[in-house]
Each structure stands twice: as structure tokens, then as C-alpha cells.
Backbone as a printed PyTorch tensor [residue, N CA C, xyz], in Angstrom:
tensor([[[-23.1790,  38.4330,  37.9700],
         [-22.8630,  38.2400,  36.5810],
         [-23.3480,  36.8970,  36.0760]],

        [[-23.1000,  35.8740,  36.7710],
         [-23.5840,  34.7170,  36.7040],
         [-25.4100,  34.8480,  36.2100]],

        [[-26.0920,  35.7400,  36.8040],
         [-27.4170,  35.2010,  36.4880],
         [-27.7700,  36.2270,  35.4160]],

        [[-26.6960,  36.5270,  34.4970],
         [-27.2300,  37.6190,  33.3340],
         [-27.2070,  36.6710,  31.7510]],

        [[-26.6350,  34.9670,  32.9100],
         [-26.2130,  34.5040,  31.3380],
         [-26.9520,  33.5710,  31.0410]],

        [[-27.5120,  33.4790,  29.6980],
         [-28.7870,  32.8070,  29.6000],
         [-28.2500,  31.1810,  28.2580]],

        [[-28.1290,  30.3470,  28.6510],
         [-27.8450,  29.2810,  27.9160],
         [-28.9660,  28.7940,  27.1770]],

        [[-28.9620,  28.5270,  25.8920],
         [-30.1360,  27.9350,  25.1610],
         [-30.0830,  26.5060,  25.3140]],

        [[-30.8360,  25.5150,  24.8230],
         [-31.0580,  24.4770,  25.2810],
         [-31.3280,  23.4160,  23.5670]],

        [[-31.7500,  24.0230,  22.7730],
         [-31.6260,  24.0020,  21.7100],
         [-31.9470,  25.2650,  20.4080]],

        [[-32.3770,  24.8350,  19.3310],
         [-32.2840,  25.4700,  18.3300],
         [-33.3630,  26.7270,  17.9820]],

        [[-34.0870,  26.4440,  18.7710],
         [-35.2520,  27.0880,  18.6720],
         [-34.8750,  28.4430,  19.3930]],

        [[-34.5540,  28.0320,  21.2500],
         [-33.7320,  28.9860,  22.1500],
         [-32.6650,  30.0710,  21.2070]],

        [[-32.0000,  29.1410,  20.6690],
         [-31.1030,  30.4750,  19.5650],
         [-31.6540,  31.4310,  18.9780]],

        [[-32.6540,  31.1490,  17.8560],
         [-33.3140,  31.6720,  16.9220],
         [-33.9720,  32.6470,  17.2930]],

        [[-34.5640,  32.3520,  18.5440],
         [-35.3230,  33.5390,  19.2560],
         [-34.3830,  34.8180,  19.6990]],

        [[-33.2230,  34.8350,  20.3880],
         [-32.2600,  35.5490,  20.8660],
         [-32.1330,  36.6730,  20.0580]],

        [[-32.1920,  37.6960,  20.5700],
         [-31.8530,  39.4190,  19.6680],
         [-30.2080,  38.9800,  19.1300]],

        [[-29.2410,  38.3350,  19.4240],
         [-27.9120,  38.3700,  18.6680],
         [-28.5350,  37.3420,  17.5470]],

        [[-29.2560,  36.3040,  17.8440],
         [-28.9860,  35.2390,  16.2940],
         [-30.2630,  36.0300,  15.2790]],

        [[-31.1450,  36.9060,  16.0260],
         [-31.5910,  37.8150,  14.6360],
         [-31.3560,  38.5410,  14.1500]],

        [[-29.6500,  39.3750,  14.6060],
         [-29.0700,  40.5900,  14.0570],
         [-28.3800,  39.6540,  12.8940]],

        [[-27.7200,  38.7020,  13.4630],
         [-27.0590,  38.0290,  12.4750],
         [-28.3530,  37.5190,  10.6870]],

        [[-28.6830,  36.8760,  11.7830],
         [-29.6370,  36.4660,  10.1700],
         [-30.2690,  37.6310,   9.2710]],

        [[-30.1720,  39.0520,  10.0240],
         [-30.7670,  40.1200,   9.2070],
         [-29.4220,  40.5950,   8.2950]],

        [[-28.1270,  40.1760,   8.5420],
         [-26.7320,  40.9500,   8.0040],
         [-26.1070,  39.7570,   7.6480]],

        [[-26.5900,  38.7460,   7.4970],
         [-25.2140,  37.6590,   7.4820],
         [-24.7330,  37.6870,   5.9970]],

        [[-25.1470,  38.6350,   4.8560],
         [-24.6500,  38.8090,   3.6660],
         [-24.8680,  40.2250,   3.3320]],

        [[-24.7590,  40.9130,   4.4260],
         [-24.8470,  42.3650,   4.0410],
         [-23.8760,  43.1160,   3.3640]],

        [[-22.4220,  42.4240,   3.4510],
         [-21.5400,  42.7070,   2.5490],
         [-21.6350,  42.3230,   1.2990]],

        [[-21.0840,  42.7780,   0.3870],
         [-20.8990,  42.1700,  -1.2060],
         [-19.2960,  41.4020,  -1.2360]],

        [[-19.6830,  40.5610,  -1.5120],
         [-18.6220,  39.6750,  -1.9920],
         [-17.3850,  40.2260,  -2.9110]],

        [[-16.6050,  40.9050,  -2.8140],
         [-15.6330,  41.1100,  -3.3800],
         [-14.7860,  40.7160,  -4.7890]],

        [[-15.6860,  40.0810,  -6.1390],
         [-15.4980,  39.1060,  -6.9050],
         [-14.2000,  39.3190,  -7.9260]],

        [[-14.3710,  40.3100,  -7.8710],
         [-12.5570,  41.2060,  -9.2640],
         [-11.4740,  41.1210,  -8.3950]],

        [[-11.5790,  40.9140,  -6.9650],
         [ -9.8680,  40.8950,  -6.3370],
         [ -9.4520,  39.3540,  -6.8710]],

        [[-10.6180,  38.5590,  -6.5850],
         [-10.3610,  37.2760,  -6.7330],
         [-10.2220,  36.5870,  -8.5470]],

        [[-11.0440,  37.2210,  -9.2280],
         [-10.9140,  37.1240, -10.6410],
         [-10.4330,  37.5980, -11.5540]],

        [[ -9.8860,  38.8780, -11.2270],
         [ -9.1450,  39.4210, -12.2540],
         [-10.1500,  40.3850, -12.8980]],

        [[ -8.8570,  41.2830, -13.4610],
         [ -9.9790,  42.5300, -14.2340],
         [-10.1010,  41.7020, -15.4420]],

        [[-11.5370,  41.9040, -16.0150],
         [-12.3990,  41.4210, -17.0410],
         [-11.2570,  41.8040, -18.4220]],

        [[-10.8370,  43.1740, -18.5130],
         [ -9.9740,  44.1150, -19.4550],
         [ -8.8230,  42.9590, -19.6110]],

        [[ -8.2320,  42.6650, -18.6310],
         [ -6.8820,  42.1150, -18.7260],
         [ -7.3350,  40.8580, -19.1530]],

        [[ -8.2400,  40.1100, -18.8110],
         [ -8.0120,  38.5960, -19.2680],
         [ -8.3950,  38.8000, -21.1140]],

        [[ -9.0700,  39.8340, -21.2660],
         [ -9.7710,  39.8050, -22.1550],
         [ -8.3700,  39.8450, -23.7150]],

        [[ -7.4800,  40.5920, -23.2290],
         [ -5.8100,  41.1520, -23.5600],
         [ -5.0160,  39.9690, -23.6820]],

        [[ -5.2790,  39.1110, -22.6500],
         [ -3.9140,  38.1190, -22.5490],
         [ -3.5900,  37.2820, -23.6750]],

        [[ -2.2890,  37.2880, -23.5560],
         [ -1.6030,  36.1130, -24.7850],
         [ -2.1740,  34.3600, -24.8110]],

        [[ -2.6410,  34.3070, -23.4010],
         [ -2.8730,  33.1830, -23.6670],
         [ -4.4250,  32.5020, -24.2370]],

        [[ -4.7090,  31.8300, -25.0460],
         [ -6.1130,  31.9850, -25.3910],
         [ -6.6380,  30.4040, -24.4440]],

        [[ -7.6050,  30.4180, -24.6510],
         [ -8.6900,  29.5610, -23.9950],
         [ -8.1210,  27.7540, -24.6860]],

        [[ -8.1900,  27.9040, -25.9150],
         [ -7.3190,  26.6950, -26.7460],
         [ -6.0820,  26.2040, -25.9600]],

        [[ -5.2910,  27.4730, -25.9710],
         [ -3.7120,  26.6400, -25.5080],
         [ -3.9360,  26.2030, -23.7220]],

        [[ -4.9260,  27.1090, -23.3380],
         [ -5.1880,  26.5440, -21.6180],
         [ -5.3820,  25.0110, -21.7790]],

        [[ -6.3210,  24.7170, -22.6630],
         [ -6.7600,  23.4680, -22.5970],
         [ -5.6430,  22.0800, -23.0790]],

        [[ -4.8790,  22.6620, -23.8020],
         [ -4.0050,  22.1890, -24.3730],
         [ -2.9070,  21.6130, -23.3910]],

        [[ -2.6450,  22.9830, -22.3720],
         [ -1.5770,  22.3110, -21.3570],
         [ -2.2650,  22.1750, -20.1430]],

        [[ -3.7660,  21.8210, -20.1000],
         [ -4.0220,  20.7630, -19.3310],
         [ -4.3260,  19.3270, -19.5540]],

        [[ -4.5210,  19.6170, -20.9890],
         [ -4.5770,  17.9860, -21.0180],
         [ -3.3360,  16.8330, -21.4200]],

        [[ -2.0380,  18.3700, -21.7430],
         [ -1.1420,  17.4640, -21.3920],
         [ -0.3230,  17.1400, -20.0200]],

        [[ -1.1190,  18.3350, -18.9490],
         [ -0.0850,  17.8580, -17.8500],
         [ -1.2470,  16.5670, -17.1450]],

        [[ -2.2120,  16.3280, -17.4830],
         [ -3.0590,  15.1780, -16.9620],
         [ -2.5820,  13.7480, -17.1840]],

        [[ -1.9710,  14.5380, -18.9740],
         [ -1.4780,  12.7170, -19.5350],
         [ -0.6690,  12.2420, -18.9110]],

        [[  0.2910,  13.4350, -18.9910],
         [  1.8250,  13.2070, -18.1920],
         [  1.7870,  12.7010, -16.7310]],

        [[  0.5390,  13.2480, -16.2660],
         [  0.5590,  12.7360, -14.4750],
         [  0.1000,  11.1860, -14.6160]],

        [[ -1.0180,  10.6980, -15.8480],
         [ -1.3840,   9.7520, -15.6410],
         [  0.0730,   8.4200, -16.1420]],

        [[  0.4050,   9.3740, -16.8220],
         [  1.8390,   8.0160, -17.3670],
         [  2.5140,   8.0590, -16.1800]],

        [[  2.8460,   9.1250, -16.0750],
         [  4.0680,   9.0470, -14.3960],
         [  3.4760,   7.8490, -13.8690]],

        [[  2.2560,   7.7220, -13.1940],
         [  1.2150,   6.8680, -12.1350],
         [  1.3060,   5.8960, -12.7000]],

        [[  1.2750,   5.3070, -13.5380],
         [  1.1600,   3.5350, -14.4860],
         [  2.5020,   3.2860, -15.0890]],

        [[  3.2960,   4.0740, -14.3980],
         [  4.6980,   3.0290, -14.6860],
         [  4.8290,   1.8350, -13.8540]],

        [[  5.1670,   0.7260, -14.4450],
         [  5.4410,  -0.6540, -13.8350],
         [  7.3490,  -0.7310, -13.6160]],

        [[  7.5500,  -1.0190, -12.1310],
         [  8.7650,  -1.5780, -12.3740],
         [  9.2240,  -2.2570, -13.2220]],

        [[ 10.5130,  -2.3210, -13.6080],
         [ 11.1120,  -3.1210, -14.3800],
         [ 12.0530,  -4.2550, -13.5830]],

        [[ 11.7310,  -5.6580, -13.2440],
         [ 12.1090,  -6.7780, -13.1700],
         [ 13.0980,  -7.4710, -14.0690]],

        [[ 14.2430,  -7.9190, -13.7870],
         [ 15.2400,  -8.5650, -14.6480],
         [ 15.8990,  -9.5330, -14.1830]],

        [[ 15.4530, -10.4540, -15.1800],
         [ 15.5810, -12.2280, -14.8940],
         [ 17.2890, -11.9280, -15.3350]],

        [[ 17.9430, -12.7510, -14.4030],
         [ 19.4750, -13.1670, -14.5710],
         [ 18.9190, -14.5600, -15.4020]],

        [[ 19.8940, -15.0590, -16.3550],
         [ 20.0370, -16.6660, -16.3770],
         [ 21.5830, -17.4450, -15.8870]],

        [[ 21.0820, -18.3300, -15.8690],
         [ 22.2740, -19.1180, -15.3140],
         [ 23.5040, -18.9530, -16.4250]],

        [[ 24.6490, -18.5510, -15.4670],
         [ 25.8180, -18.7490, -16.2120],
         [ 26.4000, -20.1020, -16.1480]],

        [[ 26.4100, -20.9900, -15.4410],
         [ 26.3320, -22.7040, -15.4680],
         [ 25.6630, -23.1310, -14.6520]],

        [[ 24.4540, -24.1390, -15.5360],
         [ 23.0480, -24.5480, -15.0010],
         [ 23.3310, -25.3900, -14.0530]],

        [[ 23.3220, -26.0160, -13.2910],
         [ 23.0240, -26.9210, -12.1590],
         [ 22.3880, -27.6980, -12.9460]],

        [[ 23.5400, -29.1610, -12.2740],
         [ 22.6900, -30.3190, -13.1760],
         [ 21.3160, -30.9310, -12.4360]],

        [[ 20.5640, -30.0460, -11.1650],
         [ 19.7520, -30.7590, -10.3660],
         [ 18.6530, -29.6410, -11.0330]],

        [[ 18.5420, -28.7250, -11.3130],
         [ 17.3890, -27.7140, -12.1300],
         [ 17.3980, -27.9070, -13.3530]],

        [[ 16.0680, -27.6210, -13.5680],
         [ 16.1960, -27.3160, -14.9240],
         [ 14.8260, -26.4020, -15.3560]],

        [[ 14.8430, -25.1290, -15.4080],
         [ 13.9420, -23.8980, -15.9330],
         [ 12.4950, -24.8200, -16.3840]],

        [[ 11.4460, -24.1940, -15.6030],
         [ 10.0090, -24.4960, -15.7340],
         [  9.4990, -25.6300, -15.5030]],

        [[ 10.4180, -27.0110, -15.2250],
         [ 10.0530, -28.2230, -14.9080],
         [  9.8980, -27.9160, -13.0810]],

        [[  8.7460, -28.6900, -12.5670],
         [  9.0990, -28.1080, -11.0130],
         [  9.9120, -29.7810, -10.4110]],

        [[ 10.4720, -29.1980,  -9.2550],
         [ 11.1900, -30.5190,  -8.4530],
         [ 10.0380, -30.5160,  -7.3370]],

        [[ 10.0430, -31.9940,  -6.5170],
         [  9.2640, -32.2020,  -5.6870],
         [ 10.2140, -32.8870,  -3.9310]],

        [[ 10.1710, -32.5060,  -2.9060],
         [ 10.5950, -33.1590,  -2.2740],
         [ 10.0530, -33.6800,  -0.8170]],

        [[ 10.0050, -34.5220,   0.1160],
         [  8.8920, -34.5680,   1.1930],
         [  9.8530, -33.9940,   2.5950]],

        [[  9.1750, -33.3970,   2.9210],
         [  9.6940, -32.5570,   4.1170],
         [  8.4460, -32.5620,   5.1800]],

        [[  8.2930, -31.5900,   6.2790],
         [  7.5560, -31.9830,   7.4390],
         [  7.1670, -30.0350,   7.1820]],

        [[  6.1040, -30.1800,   8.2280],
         [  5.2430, -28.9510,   8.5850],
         [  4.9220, -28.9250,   9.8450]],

        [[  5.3380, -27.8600,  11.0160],
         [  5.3810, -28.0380,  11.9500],
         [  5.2900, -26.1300,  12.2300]],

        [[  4.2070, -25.4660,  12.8560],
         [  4.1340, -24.0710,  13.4160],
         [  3.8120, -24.4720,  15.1480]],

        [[  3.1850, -24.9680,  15.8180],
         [  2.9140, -24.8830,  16.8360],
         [  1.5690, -25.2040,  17.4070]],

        [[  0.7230, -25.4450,  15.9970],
         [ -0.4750, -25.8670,  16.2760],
         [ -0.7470, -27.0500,  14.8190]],

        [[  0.0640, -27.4390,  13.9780],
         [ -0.7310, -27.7490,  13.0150],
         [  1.0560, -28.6470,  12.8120]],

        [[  0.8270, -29.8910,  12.3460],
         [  1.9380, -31.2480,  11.8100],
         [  1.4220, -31.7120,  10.8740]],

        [[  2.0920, -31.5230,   9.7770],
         [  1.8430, -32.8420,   8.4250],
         [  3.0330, -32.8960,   7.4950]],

        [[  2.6770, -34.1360,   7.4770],
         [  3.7070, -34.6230,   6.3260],
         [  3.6980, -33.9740,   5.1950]],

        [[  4.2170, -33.3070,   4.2370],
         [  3.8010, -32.4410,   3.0760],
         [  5.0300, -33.0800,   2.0110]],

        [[  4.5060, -33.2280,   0.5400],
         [  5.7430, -32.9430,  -0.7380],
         [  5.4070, -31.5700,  -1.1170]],

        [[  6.9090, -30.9500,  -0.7780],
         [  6.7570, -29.4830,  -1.2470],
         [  7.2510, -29.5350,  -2.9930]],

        [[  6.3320, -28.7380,  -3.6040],
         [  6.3610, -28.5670,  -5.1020],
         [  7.4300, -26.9240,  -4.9950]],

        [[  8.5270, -27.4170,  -5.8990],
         [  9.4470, -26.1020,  -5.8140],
         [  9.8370, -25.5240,  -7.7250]],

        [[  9.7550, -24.6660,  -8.1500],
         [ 10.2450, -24.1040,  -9.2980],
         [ 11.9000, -23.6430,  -8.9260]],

        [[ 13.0370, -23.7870,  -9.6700],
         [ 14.3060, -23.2870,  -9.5890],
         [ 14.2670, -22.9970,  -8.4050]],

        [[ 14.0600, -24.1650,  -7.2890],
         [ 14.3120, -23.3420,  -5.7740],
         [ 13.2320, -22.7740,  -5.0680]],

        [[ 12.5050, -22.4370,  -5.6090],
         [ 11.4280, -21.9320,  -4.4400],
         [ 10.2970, -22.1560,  -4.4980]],

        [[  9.4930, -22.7920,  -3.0220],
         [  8.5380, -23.5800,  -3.0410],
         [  7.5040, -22.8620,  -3.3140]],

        [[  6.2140, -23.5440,  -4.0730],
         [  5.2470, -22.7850,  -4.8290],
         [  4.1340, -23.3110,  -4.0540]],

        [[  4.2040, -25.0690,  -3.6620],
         [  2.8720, -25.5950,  -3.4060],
         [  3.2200, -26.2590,  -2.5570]],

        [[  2.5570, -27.0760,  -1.2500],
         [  2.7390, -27.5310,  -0.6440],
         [  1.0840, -28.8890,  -0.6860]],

        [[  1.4350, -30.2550,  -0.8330],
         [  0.3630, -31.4690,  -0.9220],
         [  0.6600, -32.0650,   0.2810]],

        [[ -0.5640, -33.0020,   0.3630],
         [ -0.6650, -34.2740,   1.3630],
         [  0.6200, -35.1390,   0.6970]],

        [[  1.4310, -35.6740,   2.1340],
         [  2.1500, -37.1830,   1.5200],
         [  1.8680, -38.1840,   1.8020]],

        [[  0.6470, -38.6110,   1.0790],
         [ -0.0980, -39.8530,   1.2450],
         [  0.8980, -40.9310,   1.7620]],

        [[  1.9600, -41.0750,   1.9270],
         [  3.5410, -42.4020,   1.7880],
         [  3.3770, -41.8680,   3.3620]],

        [[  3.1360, -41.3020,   4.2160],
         [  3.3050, -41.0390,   5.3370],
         [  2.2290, -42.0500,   6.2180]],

        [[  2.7430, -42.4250,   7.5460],
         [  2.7050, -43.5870,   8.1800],
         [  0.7830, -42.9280,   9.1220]],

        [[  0.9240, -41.3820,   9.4460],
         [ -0.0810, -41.1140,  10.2070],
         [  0.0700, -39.8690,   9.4010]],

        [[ -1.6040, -39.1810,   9.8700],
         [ -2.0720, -37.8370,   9.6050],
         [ -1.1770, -37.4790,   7.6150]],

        [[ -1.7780, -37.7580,   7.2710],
         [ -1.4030, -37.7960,   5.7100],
         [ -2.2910, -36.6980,   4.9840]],

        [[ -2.8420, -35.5690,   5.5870],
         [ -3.6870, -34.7740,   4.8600],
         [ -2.8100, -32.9890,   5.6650]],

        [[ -4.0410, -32.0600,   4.4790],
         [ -3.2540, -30.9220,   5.0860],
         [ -4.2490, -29.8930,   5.3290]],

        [[ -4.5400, -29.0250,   6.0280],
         [ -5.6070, -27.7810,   6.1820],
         [ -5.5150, -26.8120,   5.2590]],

        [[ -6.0440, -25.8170,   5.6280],
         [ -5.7310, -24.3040,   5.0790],
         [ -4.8290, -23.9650,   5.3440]],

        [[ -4.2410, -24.0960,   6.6060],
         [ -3.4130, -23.1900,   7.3840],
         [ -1.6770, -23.8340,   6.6410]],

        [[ -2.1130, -25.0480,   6.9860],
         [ -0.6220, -25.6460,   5.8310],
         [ -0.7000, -25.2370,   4.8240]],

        [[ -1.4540, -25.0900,   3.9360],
         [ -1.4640, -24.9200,   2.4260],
         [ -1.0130, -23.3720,   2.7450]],

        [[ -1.3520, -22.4190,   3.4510],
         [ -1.3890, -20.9980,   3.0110],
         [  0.1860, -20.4150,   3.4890]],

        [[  0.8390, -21.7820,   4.4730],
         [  2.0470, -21.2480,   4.9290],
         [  3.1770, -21.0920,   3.7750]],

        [[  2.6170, -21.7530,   2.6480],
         [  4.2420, -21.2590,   1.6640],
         [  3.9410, -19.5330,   1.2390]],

        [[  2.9700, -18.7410,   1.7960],
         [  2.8800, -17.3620,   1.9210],
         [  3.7240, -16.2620,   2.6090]],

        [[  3.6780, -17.2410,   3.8180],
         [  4.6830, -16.7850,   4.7720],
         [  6.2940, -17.0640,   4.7340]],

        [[  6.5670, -17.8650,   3.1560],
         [  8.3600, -17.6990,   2.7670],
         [  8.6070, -16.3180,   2.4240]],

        [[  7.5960, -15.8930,   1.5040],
         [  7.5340, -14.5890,   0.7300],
         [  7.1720, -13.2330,   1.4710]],

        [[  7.3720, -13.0760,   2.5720],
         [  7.5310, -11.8370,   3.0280],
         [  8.4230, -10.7100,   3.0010]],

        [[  7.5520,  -9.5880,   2.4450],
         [  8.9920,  -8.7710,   2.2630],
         [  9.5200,  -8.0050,   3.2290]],

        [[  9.1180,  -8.1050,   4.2960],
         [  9.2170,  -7.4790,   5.5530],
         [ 10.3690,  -8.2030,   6.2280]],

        [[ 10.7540,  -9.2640,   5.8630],
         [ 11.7060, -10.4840,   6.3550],
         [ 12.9990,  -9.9150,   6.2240]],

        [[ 13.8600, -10.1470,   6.6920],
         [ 15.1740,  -9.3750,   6.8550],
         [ 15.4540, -10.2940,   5.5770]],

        [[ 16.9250,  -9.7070,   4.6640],
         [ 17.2470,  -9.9290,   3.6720],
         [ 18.7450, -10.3410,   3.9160]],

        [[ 19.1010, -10.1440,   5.4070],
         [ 20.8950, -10.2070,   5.0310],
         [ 20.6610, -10.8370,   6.6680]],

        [[ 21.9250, -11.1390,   7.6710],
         [ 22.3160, -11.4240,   8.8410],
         [ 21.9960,  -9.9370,   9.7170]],

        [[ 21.8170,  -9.7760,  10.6200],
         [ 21.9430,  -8.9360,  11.3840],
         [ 22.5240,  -8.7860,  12.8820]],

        [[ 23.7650,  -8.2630,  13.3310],
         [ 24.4240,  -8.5310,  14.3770],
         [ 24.4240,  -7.2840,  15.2720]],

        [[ 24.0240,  -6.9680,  16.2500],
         [ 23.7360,  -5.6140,  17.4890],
         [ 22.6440,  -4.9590,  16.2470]],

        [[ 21.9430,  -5.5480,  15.8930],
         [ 20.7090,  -4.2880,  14.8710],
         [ 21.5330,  -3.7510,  13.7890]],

        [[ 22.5880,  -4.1840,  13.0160],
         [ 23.4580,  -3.3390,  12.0580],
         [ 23.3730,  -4.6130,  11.2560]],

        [[ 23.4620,  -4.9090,   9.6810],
         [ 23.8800,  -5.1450,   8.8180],
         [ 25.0220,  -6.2620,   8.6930]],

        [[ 25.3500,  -7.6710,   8.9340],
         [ 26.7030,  -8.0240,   8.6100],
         [ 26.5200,  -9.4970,   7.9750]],

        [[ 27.7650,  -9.5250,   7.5030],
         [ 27.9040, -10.8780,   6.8090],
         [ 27.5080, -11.9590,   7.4190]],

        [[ 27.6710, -13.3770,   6.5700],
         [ 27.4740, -14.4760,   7.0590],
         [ 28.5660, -15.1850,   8.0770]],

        [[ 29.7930, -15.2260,   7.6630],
         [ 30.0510, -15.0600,   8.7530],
         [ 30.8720, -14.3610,  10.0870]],

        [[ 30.3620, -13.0360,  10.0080],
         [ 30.4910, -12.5230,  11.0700],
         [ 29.2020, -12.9370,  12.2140]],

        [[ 28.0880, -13.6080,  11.7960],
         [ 27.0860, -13.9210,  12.5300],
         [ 27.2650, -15.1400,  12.8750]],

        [[ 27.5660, -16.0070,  12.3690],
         [ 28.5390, -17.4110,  12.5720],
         [ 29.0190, -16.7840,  14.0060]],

        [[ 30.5490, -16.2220,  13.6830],
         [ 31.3990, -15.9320,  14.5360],
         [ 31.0790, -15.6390,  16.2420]],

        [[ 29.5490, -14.7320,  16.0000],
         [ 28.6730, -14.0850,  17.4190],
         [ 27.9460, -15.3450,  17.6510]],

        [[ 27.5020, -16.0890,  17.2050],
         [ 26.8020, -17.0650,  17.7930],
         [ 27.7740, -18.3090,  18.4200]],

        [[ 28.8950, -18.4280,  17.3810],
         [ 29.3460, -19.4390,  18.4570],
         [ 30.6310, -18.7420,  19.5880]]])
């Protein structure tokens, strides 16, 4: 049985073969079946709905999909119910703090809006290494992660401040 079976080698080998020329003599010998798939001509010709109103409720379910898609969250600023006499809205505060990951030290004044740092500079007032890289500058990126846990977490569950207090000491 083994030596009745003849493997082609490429495309040519096929073409020649009595099965790939039965095929290419029938490979559309059927008729395509086109009214199961389209409908009788009679009936569309009948229907209530005309060609106008088709168009009509497609171009409103397009609008509608495109508004759904370009909605913007809605964001809502709280204001202070008693301001802190150390803020004050759109003026920024400045303070000098240190920068330290594991490969990179500098002295930095962090530039902060209502609390949260925006920019990070050289603090020229510093005794050594008074300048800053990329890598300093790009770390006030890494406050803003939203991937960052948002609350305490104690055995992988959810808990207050201090119930995490409490487990640590």
C-alpha cells in the first residue's frame, strides 16, 4: 500500500494529477444558489419598508454608535470647605527634598500644585551633585500610577488605616 502513494513535491506535481484536473474541470459546476440567500425578488419588491427609511435608520444607528463612543467622563472638582492657610488654588508651593531609586541621587525642589508634585528642578543650594537627569525628571510619573493600590491592604483584602498600623506593629 505504501508504494501506491505518490507525494507531489510541488505545484506543478499537483496540477498534473487526474484528481487536481477533475477538480479544476467541476470546481463551479454547481450554480450558486442566489434567492435562498436574497430573498424572492416579489417580496422585497411588496415590502413596507422602502429604500429611504433603510437609510434613514442607518444613519441614525451610526450616529448613535458614534455618540455612545465620544462620550468623555465626567470629572468633578470638590472645593474646599475650609481652605488651608498653607494652599492656595493655582499658585504652586515649592519644597527641597532628596531623590533616591537605586541608581540615581539628587538634591531636587519639588514644584507641587494643592499637594501634588508636578515638577521636579536642580537645587543649586545643595553642597554636591546639584543637577538632575531624565530619569529624575520623569520620576514624578511614577506618583501617578493607576495601577498603585488606592487603600491599605492586609492578607490581600481591603482594610483601614489603622487596622494596618495594628498588623505591622
Amino acid at each position: 500500500m505504501a508504494e501506491s502513494k505518490k507525494y507531489w513535491q510541488g505545484f506543478e506535481d499537483l496540477v498534473e494529477s487526474p484528481l487536481a484536473q477533475k477538480f479544476q474541470q467541476n470546481e463551479f459546476a454547481e450554480e450558486i444558489p442566489a434567492d435562498e440567500f436574497l430573498g424572492n425578488e416579489l417580496a422585497l419588491g411588496n415590502s413596507q419598508t422602502s429604500r429611504r427609511d433603510f437609510l434613514k435608520y442607518l444613519g441614525f444607528t451610526t450616529a448613535a454608535a458614534t455618540l455612545a463612543a465620544c462620550e468623555a467622563p465626567v470629572i468633578e472638582s470638590i472645593p474646599y470647605v475650609v481652605k488651608p492657610d498653607s494652599i492656595t488654588p493655582g499658585i504652586p508651593t515649592f519644597y527641597a527634598s532628596t531623590f533616591y531609586d537605586g541608581y540615581d541621587y539628587a538634591p531636587v525642589l519639588v514644584k507641587t500644585r494643592e499637594g501634588r508634585p508636578i515638577k521636579l528642578e536642580p537645587n543649586d543650594l545643595a553642597t554636591f551633585n546639584s543637577n538632575t537627569n531624565a530619569r529624575v525628571q520623569g520620576s514624578v510619573l511614577s506618583l501617578y500610577d493607576s495601577a498603585r493600590l488606592p487603600q491599605p491592604m492586609v492578607d490581600g483584602a481591603a482594610a483601614s488605616w489603622s487596622d494596618a498600623l495594628a498588623k505591622v506593629n
